[in-house]
C-alpha positions in Angstrom: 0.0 0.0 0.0 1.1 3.6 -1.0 1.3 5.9 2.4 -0.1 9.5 1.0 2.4 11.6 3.3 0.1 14.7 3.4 -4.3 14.3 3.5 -5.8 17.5 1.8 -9.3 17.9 3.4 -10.9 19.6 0.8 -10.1 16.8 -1.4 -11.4 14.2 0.4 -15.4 14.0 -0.6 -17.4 12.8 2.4 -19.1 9.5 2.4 -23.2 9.0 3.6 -22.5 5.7 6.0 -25.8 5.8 7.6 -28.7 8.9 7.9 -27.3 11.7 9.1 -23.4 10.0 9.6 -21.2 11.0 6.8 -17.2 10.2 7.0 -13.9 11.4 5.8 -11.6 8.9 5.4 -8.1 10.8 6.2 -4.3 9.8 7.0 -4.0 5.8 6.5 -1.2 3.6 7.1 -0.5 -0.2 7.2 -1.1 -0.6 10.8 -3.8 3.1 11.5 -6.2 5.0 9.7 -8.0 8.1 11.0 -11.3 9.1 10.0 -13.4 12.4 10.4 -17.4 11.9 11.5 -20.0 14.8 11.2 -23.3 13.7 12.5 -26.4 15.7 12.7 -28.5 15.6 16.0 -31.1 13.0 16.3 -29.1 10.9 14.3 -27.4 7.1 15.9 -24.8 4.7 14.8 -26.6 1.4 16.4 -25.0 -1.2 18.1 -22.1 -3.1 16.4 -18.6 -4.7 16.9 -15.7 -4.7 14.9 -12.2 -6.8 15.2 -10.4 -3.4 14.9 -9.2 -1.1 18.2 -11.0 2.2 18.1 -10.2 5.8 19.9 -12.0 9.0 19.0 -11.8 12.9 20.3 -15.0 14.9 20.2 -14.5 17.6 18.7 -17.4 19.5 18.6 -21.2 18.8 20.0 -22.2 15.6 22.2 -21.6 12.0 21.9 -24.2 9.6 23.9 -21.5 6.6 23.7 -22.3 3.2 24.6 -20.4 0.5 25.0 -21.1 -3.0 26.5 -24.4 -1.4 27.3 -23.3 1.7 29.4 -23.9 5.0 28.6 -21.2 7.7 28.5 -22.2 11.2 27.3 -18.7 12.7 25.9 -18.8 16.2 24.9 -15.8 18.3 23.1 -12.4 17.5 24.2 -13.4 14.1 25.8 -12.2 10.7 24.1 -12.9 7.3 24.6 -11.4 3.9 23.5 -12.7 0.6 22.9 -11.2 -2.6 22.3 -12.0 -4.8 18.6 -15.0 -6.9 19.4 -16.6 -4.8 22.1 -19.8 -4.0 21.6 -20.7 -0.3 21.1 -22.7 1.9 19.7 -23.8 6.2 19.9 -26.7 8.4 19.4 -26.4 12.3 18.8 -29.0 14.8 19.8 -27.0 17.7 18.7 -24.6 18.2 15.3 -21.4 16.6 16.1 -17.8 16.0 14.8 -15.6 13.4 15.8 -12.4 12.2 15.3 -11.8 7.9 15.3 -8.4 6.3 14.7 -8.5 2.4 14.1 -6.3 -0.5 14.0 -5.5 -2.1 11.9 -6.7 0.0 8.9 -11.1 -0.7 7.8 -10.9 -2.1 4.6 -14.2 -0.7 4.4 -13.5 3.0 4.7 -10.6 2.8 2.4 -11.0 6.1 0.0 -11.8 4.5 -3.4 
């Protein structure tokens, strides 16, 4: 895989994932990828797992996290963490951005 050194925001074009959850797919390397979330209020990522490690940072708004069925409301400047195969899931009631690294790399959010 090619490592592209330097991510240009305003030439990555967002991606709908779900209603209301679009992502930016930014730096990516063999072993991390970071992604950029906006998410407008009322909208909810439902309950999933995944086999790859996951931190985000709030940037802006509120994130109702929760994860192995607790709920943890994180609001700018707060991160969180969570293990591959954990359960977890969020809902938003106010526009939100955040920030999620991953490891390994999601084949799935790879910029195509």
């Amino acid at each position: 895989m090619a490592v592209q050194y330097v991510v240009r925001h305003q030439e990555v074009d967002p991606v709908a994932m779900l209603p209301g959850v679009e992502r930016r797919t930014l730096a990516v390397t063999e072993r991390i990828m970071l992604c950029e979330f906006h998410i407008r209020g009322g909208s909810e990522v439902p309950l999933h797992s995944h086999p790859h490690d996951q931190a985000g940072y709030v940037v802006s708004g509120q994130a109702i996290m929760i994860i192995e069925g607790k709920e943890y409301v994180c609001g700018p400047g707060d991160t969180y963490a969570i293990p591959g195969g954990v359960e977890h899931g969020a809902r938003f009631e106010v526009d939100t951005v955040i920030v999620d690294a991953f490891s390994p790399p999601r084949e799935e959010y790879m910029q195509k």
